[in-house]
C-alpha positions as CSV (number, residue, x, y, z in Angstrom):
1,X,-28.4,10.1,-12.9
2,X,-26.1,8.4,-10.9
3,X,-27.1,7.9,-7.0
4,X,-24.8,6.2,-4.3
5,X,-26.9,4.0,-2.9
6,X,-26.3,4.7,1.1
7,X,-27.9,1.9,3.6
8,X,-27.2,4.5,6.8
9,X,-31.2,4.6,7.6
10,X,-31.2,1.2,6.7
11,X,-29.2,-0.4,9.3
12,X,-29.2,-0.3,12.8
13,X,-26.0,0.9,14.6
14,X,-24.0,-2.0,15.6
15,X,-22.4,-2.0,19.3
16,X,-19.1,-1.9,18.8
17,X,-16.9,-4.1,20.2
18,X,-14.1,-3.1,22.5
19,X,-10.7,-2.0,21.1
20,X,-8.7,-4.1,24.1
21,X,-9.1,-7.6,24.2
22,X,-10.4,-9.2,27.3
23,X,-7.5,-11.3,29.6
24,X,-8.4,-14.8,29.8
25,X,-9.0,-16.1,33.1
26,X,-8.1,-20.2,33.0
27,X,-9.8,-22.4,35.8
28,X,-8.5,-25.6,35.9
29,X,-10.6,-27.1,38.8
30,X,-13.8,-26.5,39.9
31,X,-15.3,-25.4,36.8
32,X,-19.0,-25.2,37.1
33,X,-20.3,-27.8,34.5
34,X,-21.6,-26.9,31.6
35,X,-19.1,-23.7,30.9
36,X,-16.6,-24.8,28.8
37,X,-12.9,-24.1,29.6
38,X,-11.3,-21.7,27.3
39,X,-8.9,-22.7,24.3
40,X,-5.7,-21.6,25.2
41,X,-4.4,-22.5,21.2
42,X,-6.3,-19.2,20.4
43,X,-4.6,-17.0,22.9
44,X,-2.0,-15.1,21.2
45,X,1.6,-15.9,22.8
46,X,3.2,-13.3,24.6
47,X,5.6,-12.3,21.5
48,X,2.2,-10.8,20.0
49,X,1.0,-7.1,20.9
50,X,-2.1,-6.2,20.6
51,X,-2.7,-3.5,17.4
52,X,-5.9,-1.2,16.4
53,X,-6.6,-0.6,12.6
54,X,-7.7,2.4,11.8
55,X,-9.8,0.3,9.6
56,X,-12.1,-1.1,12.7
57,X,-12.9,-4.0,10.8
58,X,-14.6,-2.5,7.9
59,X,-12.6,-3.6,4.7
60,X,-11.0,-7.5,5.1
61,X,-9.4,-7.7,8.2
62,X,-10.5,-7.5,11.7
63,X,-10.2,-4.5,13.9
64,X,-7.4,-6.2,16.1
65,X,-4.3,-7.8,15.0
66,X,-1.7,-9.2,17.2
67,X,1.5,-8.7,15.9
68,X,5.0,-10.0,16.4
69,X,8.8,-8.9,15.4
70,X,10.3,-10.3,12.3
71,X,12.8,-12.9,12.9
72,X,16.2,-12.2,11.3
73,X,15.3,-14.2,8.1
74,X,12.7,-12.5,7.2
75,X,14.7,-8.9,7.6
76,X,17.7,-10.7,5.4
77,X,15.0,-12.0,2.7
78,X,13.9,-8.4,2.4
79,X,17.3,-7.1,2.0
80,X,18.2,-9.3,-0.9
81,X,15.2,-9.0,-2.8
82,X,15.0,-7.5,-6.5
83,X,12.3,-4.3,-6.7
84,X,10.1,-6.8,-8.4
85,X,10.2,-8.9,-5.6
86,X,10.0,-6.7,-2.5
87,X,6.0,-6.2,-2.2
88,X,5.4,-10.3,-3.0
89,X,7.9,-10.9,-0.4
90,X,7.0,-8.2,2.3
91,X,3.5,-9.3,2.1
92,X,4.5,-13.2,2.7
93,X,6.1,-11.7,5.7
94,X,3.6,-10.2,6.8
95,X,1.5,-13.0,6.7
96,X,4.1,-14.6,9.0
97,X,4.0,-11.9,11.9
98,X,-0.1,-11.2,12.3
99,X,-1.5,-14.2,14.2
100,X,-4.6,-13.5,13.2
101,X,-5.5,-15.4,9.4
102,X,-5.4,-12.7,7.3
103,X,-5.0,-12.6,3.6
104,X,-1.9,-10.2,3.4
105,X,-3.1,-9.1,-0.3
106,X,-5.9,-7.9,1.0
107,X,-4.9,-5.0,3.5
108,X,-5.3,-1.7,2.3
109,X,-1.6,0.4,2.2
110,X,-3.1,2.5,5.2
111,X,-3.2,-1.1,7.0
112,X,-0.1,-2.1,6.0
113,X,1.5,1.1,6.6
114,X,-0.1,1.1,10.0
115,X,1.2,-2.5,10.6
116,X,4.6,-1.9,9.7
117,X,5.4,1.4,11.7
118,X,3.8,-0.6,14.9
119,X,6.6,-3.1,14.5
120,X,9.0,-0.7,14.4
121,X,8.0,1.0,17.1
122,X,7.5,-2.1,19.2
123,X,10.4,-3.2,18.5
124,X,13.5,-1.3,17.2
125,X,13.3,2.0,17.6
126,X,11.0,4.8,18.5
127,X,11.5,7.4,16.3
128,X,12.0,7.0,11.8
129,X,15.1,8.4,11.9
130,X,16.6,11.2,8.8
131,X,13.7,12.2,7.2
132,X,14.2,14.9,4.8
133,X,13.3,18.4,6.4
134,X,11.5,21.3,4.3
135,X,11.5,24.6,5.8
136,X,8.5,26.1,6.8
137,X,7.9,29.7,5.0
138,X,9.0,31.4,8.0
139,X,12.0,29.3,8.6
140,X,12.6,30.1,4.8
141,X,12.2,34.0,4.8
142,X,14.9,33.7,7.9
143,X,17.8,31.7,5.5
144,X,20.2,33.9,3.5
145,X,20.6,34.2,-0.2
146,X,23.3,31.6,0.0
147,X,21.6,29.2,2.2
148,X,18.8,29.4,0.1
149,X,20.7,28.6,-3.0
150,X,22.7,26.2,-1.2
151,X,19.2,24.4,-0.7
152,X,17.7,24.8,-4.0
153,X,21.2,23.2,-5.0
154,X,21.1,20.3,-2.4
155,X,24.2,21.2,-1.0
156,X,22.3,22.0,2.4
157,X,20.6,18.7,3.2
158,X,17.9,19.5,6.6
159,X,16.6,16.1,8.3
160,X,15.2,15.0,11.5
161,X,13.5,12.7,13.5
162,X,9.7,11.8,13.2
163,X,8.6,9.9,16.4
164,X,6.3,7.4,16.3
165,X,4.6,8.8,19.4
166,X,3.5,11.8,17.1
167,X,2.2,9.4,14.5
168,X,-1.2,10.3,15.2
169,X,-4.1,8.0,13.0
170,X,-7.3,8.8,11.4
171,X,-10.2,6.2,12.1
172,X,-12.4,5.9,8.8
173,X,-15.6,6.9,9.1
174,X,-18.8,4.8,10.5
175,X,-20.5,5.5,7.6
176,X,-18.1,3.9,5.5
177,X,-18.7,0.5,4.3
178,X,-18.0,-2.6,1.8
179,X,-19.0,-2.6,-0.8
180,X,-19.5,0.6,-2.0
181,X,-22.8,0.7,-3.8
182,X,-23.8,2.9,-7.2
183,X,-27.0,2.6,-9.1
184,X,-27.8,4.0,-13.0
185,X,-30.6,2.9,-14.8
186,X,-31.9,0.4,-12.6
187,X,-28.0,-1.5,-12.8
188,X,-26.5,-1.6,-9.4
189,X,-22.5,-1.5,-9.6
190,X,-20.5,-2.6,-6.9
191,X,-16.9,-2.0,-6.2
192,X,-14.2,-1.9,-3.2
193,X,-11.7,0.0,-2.3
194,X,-8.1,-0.9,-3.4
195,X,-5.6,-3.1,-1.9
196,X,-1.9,-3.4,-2.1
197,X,-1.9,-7.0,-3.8
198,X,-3.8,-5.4,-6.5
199,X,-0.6,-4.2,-8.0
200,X,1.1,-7.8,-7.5
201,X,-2.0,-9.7,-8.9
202,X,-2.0,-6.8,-11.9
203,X,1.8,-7.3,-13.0
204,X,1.8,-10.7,-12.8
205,X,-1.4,-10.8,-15.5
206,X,0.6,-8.5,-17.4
207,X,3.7,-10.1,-17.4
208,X,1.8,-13.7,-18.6
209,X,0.1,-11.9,-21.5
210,X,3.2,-10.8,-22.6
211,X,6.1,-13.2,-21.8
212,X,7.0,-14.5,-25.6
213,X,7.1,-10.1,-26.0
214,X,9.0,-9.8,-23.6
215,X,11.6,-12.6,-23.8
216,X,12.4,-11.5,-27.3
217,X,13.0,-7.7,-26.6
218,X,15.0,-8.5,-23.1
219,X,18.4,-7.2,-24.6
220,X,16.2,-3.5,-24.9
221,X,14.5,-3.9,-21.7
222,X,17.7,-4.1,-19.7
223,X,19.1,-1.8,-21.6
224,X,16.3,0.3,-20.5
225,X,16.0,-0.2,-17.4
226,X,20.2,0.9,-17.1
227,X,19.0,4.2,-18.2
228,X,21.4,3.5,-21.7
229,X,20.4,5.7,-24.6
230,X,18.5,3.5,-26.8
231,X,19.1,5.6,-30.6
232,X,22.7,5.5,-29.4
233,X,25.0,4.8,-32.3
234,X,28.1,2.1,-31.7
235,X,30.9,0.6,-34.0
236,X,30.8,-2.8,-34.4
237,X,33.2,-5.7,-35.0
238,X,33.8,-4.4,-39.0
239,X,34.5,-0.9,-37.9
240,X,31.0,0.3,-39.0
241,X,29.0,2.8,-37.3
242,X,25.5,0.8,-36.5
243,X,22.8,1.6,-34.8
244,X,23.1,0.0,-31.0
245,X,19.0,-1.4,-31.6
246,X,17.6,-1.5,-34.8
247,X,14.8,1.4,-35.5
248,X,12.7,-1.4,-36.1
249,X,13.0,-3.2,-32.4
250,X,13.0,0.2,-30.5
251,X,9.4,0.5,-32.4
252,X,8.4,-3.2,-31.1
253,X,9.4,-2.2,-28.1
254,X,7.7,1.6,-27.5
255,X,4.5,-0.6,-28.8
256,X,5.1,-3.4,-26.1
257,X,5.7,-0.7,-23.5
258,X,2.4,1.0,-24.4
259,X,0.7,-2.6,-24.3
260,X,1.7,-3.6,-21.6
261,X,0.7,-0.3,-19.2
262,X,-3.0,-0.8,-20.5
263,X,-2.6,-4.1,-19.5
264,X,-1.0,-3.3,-16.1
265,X,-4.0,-0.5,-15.7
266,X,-6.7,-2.5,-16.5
267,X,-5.9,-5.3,-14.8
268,X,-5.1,-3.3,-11.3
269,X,-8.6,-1.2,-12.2
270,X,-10.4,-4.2,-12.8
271,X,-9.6,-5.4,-9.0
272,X,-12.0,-2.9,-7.6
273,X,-15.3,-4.4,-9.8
274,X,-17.2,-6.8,-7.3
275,X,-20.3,-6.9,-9.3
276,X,-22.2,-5.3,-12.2
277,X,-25.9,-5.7,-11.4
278,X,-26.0,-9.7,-10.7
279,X,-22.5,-10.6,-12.7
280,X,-19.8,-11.4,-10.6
281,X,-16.4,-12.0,-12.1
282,X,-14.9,-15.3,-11.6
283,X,-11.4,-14.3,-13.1
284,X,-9.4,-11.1,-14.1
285,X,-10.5,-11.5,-17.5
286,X,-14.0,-11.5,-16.4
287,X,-13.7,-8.1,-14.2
288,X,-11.3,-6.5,-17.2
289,X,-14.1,-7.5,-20.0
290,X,-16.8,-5.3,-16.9
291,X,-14.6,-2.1,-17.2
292,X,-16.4,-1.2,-20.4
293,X,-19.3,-1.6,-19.2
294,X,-19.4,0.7,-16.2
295,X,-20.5,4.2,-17.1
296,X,-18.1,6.7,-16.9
297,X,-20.0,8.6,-14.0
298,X,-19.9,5.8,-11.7
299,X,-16.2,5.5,-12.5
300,X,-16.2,9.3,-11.5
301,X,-18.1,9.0,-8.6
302,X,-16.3,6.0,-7.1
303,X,-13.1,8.0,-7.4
304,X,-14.9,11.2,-5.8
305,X,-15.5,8.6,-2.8
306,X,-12.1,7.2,-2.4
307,X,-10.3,10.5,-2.7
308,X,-12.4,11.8,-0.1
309,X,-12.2,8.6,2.3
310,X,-9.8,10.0,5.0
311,X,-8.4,7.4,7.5
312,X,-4.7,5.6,8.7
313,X,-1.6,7.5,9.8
314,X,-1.6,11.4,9.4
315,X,1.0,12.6,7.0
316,X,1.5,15.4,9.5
317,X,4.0,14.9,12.6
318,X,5.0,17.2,15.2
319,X,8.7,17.1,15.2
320,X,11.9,18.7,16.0
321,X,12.9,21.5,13.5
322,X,16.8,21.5,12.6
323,X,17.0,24.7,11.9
324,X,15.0,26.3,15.3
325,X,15.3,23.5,17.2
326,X,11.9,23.7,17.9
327,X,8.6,21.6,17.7
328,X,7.3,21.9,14.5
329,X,4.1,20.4,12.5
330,X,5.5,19.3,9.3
331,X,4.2,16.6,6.4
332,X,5.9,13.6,5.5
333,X,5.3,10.8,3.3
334,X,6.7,8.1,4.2
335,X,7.6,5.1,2.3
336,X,7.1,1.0,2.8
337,X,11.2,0.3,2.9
338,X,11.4,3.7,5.6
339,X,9.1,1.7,8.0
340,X,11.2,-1.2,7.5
341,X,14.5,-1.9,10.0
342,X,17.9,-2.7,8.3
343,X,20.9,-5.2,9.3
């Protein structure tokens, strides 16, 4: 039997702290002894706005960030960055604009996302301008055969404004805490929640355990990645038809790409293992060799937990309909480079 072992009765409710921080109030003369005078080093500077996490604390950063604009370098860096490089990068950045000292690898997307849409809003603009609209069924029953195939075609594009305003967010629950604590068979499993740096940490453990792979099938890899057909048949330099990649190095490389999603799965799954009953993994490896050992229930009923955990922004927005003109609840997902000003 698998129980989720919940510490609710356990712990006395905490008093939690207030959301706005208290305004310092500097004395520089006639301070009563003994009452030290405050350090003005850890006063934000004004550049920094004060920001709630949904999170309140619970997963690796605190409740309250402070939070500036980027400064045109880091928007340029961004800009010029490879798709390899854009999560690395953004996260360094990130780093950057929280005063707090936060591990950026740690925040959870919802934290990030949270992050990034209250710099934009701060700073550049208030609504995420041209997001793709999708009728509502009403709005759909009123269009016309032709501007229904029109849409089906995308030859009748429908967008609009989401403003932040309507962003509403989602605290997590109080009940929710780290770690997240099974038990089978007298073995106590603990795990996390994930992060976005898992991806990052995961890649970069997959590309090192396959870099001498990799560097000899480059030529197919780029191919690949141009979309080119790889059976694709091509005359060469004697006027023979050949093959563009040998049958042989298209199998070495179906096998490598095969090789080296486990590796990329394993490695990212293995981020969410703090502890099987009193081993703690010192290294990826370690974690990764622990997957095998956690039953597959408590894989099951971790996933149950995390699909169910319901907090950051709402997907759902209140917005301006393009084809009524009117205010209109609609989803959206949006995106890390939508929340993300361009120059």
């Amino acid at each position: 039997m698998v129980k989720r072992i919940d510490k609710t009765l356990e712990r006395i409710e905490k008093i939690q702290e207030t959301v706005e921080s208290p305004k310092p109030v500097i004395i520089t003369q006639n301070r009563p002894q003994g009452i030290p005078s405050p350090d003005i080093s850890k006063i934000p500077p004004a550049m920094y706005k004060e920001k709630a996490l949904s999170t309140k604390g619970k997963l690796s950063v605190p409740a309250v960030l402070h939070i500036r604009d980027y400064m045109g370098t880091d928007v340029m860096e961004l800009g010029m960055a490879n798709t390899d490089e854009f999560l690395p990068n953004l996260l360094k950045i990130v780093k950057s604009v929280v005063w707090e000292d936060i591990d950026p690898f740690l925040l959870h997307e919802k934290e990030l996302e949270e992050i990034l849409v209250f710099i934009y809003g701060s700073n550049w603009d208030t609504v995420l301008q041209d997001y793709a609209y999708i009728p509502t069924d009403e709005e759909w029953a009123g269009f016309s055969q032709e501007q229904k195939d029109r849409y089906e075609k995308d030859e009748m594009n429908l967008y609009c404004n989401v403003p932040i305003a309507n962003i509403q967010s989602t605290p997590i629950s109080n009940d929710f805490e780290e770690p997240m604590e099974y038990e089978k068979d007298g073995i106590i499993y603990r795990m996390r929640l994930p992060r976005v740096g898992d991806s990052v940490v995961a890649k970069e453990y997959a590309d090192k355990q396959t870099i001498a792979e990799r560097e000899d099938l480059m030529p197919i890899i780029l191919a690949d990645k141009r979309e080119e057909d790889l059976t694709e048949y091509i005359t060469d330099k004697k006027g023979n038809v050949v093959p563009k990649f040998p049958p042989k190095d298209i199998d070495r490389y179906l096998k490598y790409t095969e090789k080296y999603v486990n590796l990329l799965k394993k490695a990212a799954q293995s981020r969410f293992i703090l502890s099987v009953g009193d081993t703690v993994p010192e290294s990826i490896e370690d974690a990764i060799s622990l997957i095998d050992e956690i039953p597959a229930k408590i894989w099951m009923e971790y996933s149950k937990d995390v699909d169910a955990l319901k907090f950051g922004m709402n997907p759902e927005v209140e917005v301006i309909s393009p084809i009524t003109k009117k205010a209109t609840a609609r989803r959206f997902r949006f995106q890390l480079m939508d929340l993300l000003p361009t120059v």
